[in-house]
One Martini backbone bead per residue (centre of mass of N, CA, C, O) as a GRO file, in nm:
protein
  166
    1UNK     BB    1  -0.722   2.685   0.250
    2UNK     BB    2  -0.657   2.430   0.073
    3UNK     BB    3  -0.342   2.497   0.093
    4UNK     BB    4  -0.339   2.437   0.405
    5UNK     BB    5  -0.457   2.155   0.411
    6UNK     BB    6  -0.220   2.026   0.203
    7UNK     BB    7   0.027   2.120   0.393
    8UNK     BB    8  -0.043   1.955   0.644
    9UNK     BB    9  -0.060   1.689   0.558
   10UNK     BB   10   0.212   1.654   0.414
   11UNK     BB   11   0.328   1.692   0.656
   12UNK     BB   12   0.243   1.507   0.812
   13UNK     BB   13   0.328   1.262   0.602
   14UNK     BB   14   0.616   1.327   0.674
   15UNK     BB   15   0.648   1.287   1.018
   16UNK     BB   16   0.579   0.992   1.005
   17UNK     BB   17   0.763   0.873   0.815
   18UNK     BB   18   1.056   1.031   0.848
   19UNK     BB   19   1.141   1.271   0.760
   20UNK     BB   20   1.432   1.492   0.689
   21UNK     BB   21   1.399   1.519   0.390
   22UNK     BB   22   1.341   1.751   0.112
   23UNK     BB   23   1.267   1.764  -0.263
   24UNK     BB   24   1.235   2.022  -0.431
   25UNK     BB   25   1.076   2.084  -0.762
   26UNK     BB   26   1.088   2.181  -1.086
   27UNK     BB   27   0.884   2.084  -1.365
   28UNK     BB   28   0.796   2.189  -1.665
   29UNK     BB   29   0.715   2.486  -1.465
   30UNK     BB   30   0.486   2.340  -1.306
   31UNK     BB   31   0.575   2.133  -1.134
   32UNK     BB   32   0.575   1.905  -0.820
   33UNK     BB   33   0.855   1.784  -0.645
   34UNK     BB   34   0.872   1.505  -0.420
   35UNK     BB   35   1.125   1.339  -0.238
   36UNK     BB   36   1.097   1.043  -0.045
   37UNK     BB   37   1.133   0.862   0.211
   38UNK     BB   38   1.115   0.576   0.377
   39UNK     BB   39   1.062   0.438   0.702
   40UNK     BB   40   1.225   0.189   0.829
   41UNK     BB   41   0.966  -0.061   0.813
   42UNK     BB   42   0.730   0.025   0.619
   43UNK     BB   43   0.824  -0.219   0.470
   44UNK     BB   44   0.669  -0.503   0.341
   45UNK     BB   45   0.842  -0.827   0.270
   46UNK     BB   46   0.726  -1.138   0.129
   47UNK     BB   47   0.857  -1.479   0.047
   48UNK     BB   48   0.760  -1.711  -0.138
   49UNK     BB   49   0.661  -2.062  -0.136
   50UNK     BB   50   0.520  -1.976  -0.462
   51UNK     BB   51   0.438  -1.939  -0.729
   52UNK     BB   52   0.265  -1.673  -0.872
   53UNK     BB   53  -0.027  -1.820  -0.945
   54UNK     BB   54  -0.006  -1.945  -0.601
   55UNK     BB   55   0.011  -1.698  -0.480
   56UNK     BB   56  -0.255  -1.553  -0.564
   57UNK     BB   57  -0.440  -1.805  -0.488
   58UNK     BB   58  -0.362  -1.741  -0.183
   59UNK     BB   59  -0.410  -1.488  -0.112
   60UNK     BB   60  -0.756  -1.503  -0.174
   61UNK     BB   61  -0.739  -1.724   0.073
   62UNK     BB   62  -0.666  -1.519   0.301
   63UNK     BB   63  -0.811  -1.300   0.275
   64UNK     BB   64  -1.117  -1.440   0.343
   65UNK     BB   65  -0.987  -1.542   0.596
   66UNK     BB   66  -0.964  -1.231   0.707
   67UNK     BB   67  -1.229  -1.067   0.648
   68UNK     BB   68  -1.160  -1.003   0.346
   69UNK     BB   69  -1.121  -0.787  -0.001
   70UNK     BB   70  -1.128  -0.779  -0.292
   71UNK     BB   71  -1.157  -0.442  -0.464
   72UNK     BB   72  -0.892  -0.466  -0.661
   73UNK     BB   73  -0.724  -0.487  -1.012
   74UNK     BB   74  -0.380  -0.475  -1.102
   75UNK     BB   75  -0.201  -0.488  -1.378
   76UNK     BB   76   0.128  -0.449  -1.479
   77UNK     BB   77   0.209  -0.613  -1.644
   78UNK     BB   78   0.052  -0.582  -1.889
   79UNK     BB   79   0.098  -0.283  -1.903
   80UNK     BB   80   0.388  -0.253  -1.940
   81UNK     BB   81   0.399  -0.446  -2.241
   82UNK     BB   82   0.317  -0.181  -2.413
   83UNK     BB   83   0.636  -0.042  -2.303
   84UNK     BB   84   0.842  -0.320  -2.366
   85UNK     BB   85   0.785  -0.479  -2.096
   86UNK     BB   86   0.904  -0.792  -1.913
   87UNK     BB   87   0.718  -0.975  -1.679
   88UNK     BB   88   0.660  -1.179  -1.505
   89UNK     BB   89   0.519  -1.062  -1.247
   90UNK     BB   90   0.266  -0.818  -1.191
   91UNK     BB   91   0.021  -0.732  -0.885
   92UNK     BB   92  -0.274  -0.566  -0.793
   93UNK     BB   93  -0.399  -0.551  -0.464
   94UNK     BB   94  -0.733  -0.453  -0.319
   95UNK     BB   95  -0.782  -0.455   0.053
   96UNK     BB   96  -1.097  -0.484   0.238
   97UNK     BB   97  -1.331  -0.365   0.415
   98UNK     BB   98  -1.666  -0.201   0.457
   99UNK     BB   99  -1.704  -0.167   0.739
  100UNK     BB  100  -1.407  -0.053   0.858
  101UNK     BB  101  -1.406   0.189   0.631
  102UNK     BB  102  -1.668   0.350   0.712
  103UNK     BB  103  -1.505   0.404   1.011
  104UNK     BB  104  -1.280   0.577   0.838
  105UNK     BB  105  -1.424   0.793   0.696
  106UNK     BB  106  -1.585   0.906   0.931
  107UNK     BB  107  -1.316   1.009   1.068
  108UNK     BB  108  -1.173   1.048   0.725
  109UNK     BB  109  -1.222   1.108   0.405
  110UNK     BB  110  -0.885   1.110   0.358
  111UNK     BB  111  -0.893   0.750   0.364
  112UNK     BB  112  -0.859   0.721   0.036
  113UNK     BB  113  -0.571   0.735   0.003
  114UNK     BB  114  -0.504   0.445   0.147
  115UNK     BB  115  -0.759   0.318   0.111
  116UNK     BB  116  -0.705   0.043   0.021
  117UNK     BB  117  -0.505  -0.186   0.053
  118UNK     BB  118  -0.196  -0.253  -0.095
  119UNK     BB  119  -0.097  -0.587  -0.248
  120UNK     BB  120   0.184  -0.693  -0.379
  121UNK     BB  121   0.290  -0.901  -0.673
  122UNK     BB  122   0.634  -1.050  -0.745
  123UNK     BB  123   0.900  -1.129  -0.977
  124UNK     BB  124   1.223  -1.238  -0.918
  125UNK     BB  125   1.432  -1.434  -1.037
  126UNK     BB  126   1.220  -1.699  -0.968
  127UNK     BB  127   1.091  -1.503  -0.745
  128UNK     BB  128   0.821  -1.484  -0.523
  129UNK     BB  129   0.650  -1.170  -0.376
  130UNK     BB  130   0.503  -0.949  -0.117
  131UNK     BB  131   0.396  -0.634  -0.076
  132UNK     BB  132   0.351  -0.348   0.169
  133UNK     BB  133   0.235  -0.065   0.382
  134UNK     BB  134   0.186  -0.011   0.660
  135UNK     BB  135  -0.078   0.156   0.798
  136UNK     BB  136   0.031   0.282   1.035
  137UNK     BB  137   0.183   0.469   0.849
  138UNK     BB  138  -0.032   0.589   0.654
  139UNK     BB  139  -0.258   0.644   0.819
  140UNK     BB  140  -0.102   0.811   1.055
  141UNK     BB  141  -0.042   1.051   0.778
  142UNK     BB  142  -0.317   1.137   0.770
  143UNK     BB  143  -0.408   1.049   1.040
  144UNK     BB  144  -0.346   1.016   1.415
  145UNK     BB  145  -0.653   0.863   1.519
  146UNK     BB  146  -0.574   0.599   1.330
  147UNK     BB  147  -0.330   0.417   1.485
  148UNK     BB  148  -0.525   0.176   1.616
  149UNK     BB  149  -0.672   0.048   1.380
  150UNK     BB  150  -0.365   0.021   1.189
  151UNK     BB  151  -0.239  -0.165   1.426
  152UNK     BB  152  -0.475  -0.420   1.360
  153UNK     BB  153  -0.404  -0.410   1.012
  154UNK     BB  154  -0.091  -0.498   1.072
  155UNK     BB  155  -0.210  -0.772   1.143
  156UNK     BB  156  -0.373  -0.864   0.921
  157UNK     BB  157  -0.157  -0.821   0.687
  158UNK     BB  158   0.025  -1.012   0.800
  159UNK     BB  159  -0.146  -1.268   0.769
  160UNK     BB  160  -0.209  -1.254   0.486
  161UNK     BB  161   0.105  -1.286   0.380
  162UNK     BB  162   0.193  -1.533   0.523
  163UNK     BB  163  -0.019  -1.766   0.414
  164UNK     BB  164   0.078  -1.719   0.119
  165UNK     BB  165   0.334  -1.775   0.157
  166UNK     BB  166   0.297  -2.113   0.316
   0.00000   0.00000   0.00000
């Protein structure tokens, strides 16, 4: 049953992203890996016109204003540079608000594989990007009865990376 719920699953994300194409292989005798591309423009990049620590401070500024909550942060450049890595910038936002999680939870509480939404800000050749997944592709390829209220989430998310970048 588990193995069935997972595989429906699967597929849902699979036909939501757009995906025509799955390499399944096995790695280590053990692994399951699956490639897939996401469909063009499900993937959102706005480049700041503030530097690393300005687009930062302007993010935070931007969620508060969109009624939305920062509910945790992943230093990814620290982390990285553990492994010999080094990067000008690279931090993820999770962005959400509890009333709304509640709404998402409530219709399938498998909303939290992609709840809260992840917002990367990263700098590259000395300019700073905020990037996201439209939550539209996300969270309707988890539940399809998700589609209304993650279009929603498109216009709110799109709302707070422009503010941050300008």
């Amino acid at each position: 049953m588990f193995n069935l719920i997972v595989r429906s699953r699967f597929t849902r994300l699979m036909r939501a992203a757009g995906v025509s194409t799955i390499v399944l292989g096995v790695t280590s005798g053990l692994s399951l890996v699956a490639h897939a591309q996401a469909p063009a423009g499900s993937f959102v990049q706005v480049q700041s016109a503030h530097n690393f620590t300005g687009t930062i401070a302007a993010l935070k500024r931007s969620v508060a204003a969109n009624h939305m909550m920062v509910l945790g942060t992943m230093n990814q450049r620290m982390q990285l540079s553990m492994a010999g890595m080094h990067l000008a910038g690279a931090q993820s936002f999770f962005i959400g608000n509890p009333v709304v999680g509640k709404k998402a939870f409530s219709m399938d509480a498998a909303a939290g594989v992609v709840l809260p939404v992840r917002i990367y800000v990263w700098s590259d050749h000395g300019k700073t990007f905020l990037g996201y997944l439209k939550p539209s592709v996300t969270m309707s390829a988890v539940d399809p009865k998700f589609a209304m209220p993650a279009a929603m989430l498109d216009k709110t998310f799109s709302n707070i990376t422009d503010q941050a970048a300008h």
